[in-house]
C-alpha positions as CSV (number, residue, x, y, z in Angstrom):
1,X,91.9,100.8,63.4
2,X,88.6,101.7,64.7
3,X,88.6,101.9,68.5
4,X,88.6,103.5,71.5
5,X,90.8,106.8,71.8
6,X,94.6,106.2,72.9
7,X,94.3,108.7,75.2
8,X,91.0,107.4,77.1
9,X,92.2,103.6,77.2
10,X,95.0,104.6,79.2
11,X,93.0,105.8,82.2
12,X,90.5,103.7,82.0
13,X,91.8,100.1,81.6
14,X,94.1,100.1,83.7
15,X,94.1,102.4,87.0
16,X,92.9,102.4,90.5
17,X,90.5,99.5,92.1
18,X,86.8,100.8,91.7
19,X,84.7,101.5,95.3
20,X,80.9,101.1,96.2
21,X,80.6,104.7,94.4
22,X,82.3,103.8,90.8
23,X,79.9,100.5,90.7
24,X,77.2,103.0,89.5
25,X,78.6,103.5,86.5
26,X,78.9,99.7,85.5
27,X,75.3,99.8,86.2
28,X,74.3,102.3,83.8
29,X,76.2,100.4,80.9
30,X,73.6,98.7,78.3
31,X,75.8,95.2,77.7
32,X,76.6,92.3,79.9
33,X,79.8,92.5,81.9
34,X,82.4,89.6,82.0
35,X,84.8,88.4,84.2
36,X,86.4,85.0,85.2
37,X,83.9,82.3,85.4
38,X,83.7,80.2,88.4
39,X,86.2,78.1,88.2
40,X,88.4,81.2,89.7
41,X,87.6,81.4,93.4
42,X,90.1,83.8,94.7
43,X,89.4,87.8,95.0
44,X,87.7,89.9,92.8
45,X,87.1,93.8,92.4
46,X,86.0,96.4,90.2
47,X,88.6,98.6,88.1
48,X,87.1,101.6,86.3
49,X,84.7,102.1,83.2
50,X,85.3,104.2,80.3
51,X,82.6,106.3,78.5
52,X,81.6,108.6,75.4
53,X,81.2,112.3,75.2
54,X,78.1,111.7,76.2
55,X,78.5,109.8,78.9
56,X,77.6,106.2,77.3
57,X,79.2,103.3,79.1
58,X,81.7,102.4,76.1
59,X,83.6,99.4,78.1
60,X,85.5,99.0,81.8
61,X,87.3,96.2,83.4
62,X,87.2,93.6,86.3
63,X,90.1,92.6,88.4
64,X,90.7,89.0,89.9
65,X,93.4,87.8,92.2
66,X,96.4,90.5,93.9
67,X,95.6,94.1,92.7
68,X,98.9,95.4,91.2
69,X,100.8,97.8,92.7
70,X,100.5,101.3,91.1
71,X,104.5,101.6,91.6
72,X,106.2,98.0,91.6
73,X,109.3,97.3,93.5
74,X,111.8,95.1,92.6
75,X,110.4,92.3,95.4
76,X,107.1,92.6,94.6
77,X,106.5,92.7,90.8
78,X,107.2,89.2,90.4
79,X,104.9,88.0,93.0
80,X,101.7,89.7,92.2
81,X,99.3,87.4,90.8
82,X,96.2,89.1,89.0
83,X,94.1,88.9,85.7
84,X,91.8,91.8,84.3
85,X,89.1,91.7,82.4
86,X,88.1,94.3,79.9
87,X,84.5,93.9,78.2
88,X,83.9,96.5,75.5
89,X,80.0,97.3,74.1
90,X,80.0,96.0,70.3
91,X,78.9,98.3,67.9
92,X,79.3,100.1,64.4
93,X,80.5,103.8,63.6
94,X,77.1,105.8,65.1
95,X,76.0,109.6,66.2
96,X,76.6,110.2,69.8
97,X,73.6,110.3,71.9
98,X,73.2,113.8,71.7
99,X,73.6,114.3,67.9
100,X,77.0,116.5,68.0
101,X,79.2,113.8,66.7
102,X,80.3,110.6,65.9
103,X,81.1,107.3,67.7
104,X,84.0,105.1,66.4
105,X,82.8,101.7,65.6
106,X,84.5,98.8,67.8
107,X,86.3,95.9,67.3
108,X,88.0,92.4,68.4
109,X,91.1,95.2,67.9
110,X,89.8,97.9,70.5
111,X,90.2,95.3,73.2
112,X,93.1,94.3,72.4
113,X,94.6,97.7,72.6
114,X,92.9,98.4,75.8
115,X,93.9,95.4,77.2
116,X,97.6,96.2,75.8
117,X,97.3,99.5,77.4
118,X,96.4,98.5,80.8
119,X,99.1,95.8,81.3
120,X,101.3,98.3,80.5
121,X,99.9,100.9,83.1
122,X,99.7,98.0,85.7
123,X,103.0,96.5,85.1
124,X,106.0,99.5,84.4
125,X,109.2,98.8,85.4
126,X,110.5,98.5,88.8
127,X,113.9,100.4,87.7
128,X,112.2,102.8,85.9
129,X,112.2,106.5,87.3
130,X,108.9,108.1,88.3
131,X,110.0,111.2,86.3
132,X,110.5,109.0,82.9
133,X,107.3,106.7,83.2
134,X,105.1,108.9,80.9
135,X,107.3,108.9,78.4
136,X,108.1,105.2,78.7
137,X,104.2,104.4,78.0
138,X,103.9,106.7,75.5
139,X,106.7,104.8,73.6
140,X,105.3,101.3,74.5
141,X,101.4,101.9,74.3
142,X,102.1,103.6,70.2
143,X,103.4,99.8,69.8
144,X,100.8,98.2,72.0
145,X,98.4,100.3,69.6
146,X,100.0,99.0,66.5
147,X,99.8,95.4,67.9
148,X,96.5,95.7,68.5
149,X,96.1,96.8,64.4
150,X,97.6,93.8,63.4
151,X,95.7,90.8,65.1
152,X,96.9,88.5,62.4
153,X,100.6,89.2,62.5
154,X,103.1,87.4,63.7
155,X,102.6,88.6,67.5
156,X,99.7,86.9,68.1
157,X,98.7,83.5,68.2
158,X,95.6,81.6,68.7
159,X,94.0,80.6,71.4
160,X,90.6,78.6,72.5
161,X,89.4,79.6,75.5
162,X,85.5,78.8,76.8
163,X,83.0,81.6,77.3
164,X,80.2,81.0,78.7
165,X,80.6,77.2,78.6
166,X,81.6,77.8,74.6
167,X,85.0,77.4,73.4
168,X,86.0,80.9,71.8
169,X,88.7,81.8,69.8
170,X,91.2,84.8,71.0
171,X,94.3,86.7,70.1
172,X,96.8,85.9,72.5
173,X,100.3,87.5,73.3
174,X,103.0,87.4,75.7
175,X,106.0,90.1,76.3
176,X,108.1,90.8,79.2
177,X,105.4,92.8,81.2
178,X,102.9,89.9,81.4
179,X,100.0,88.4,78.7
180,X,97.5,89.9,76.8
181,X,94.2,88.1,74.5
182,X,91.2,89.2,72.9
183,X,88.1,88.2,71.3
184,X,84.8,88.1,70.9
185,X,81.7,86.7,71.9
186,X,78.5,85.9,69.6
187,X,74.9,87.2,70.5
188,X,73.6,87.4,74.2
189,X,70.3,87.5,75.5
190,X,71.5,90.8,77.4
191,X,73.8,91.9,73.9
192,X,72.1,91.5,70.4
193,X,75.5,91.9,68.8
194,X,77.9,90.5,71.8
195,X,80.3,92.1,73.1
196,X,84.3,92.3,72.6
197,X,86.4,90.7,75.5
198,X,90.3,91.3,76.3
199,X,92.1,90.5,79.3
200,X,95.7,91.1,80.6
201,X,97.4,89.5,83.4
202,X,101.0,88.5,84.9
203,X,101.7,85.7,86.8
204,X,98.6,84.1,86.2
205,X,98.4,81.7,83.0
206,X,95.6,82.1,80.6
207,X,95.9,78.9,79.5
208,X,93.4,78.3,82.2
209,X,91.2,80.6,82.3
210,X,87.4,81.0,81.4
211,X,85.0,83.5,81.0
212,X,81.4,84.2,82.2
213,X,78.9,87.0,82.0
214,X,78.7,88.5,85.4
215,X,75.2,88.5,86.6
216,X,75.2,91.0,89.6
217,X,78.4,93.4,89.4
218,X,77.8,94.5,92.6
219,X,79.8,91.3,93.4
220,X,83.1,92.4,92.4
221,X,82.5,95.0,95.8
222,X,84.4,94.5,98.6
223,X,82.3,94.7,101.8
């Protein structure tokens, strides 16, 4: 599959709530953000972009609704109610910017797996010791990765969800931890080539949801 590194999706789809400082790196990223359009009117904040060797703005993720705990308890797993949004620059295999190697192309698949990935990092079991969790996402993001390879197996199903007013085809999953979908978008004013969407979420459905191109990021900022 190629996509984003394994390594780098973990940290970087998932993880920690973004502040006034990280918003400066969405703002140096050369494609159009998304997140839930307006038919979601409950909270919304940044999560954390991920970049290239040479410090390119590859893809990040928005949050909407209850950010999830980095260590869920048994009480309070079950009530969080959130939905991120992972936007990923489309484009083929390509030189870095500064000549000294090569860029992986991406695909419908890279936002899948970072999307996989992050649910994952958002969502680990309640029960699960703090000293076994690495191993325990090592095991499930290799098959989150594999997923991610097979769009058209038996996983996924589809689903038509609007973007930007259009109705848009996605993969879509569900497993114990939550839901997962990605897809696509065709050309933007802002994105000659669009740009490749996943999301993840628990306790939200995404039967509902829509998408929309964010037009100031600086939104998603708490004051």
């Amino acid at each position: 599959m190629e996509t984003t590194s394994r390594a780098g999706a973990r940290s970087t789809a998932g993880g920690a709530p973004g502040s006034r400082h990280a918003v400066k790196g969405y703002l140096r990223a050369t494609f159009p953000w998304y997140g839930l359009d307006d038919a979601f009117t409950g909270p919304r904040w940044l999560m954390q972009v991920g970049t290239a060797a040479d410090g390119t703005v590859q893809h990040g993720a928005t949050g909407h609704g209850e950010e999830p705990s980095t260590r869920p308890d048994a009480s309070g797993a079950e009530k969080e109610r959130f939905a991120a949004v992972v936007t990923v620059a489309a484009s083929p295999v390509r030189l870095s910017g500064d000549g000294t190697g090569v860029l992986d192309a991406t695909t419908v698949s890279s936002a899948a797996w970072l999307a996989g990935s992050g649910l994952l990092v958002s969502t680990w079991p309640a029960q699960l010791d703090h000293s076994l969790r690495d191993d325990w996402l090592d095991q499930q993001t290799e098959t989150a990765f594999e997923l991610a390879d097979d769009l058209n197996g038996s996983a996924w199903s589809v689903l038509s969800l609007p973007v930007d007013g259009v109705p848009t085809p996605f993969h879509y999953r569900e497993s114990e931890f939550g839901w997962v979908l990605a897809g696509s978008t065709g050309p933007t004013a802002s994105a000659e080539d669009g740009v490749h969407i996943g999301a993840y979420g628990r306790g939200m459905s995404a039967y509902g949801l829509g998408f929309s191109v964010i037009e100031d990021i600086r939104s998603y900022v708490a004051e």
